[in-house]
N, C-alpha and C positions, 0 to 999 in steps of 0.2 A: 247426505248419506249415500252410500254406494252400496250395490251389493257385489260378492263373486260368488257363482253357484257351480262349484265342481262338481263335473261329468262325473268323475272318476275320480277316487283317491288312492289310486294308486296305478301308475308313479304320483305320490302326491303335486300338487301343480304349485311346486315352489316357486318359481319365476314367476309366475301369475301374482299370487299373494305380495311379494317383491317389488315386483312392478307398482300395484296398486299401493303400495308403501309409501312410493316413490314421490305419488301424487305432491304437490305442494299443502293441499289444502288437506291429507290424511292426520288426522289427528292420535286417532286412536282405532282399534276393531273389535269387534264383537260377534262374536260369535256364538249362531240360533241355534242348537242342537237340541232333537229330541233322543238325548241320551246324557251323561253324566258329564261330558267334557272331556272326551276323548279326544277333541280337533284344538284344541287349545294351545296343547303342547305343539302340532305340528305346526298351527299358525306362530305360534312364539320364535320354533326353527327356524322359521323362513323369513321372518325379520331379524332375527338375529337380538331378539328381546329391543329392536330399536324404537319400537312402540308400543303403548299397552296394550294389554290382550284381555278385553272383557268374555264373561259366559254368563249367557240366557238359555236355560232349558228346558226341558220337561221328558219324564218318562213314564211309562206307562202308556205312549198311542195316544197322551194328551195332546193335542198340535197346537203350538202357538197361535195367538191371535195376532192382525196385524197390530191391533191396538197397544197390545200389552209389549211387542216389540219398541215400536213407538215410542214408549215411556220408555223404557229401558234406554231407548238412544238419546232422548230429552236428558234423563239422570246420569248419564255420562257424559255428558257435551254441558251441563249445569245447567238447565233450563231448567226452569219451574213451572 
């Protein structure tokens, strides 16, 4: 698993996302928002839908755990 943690979303950092696409060993991404899934779509832009695009969130000022992220990336990669 990789992470990217944009400074700024705007200009969004499409090359960034892009790049890390690029990797050989990128499978898929997932994206941790604490909100509804607002960066989804932008992460989808910037590959060009050439990979899937997962969503883990929470709102409410609930903050993710790393745990619970964790599974989320096992349940996507098929790990049990």
């Amino acid at each position: 698993a990789g992470l990217i943690r944009p400074i700024t979303l705007w200009p969004y950092p499409y090359k960034t996302v892009l790049e890390a696409a690029e990797q050989a060993s990128v499978k898929a991404f997932l994206t941790v928002e604490m909100s509804m899934g607002q960066m989804v779509d932008d992460v989808k832009l910037a590959l060009s839908c050439s990979k899937p695009v997962h969503f883990f969130g929470r709102t409410g000022g609930v903050v993710p755990k790393p745990s619970e992220i964790l599974e989320e990336i096992k349940k996507i990669g098929g790990a049990r």
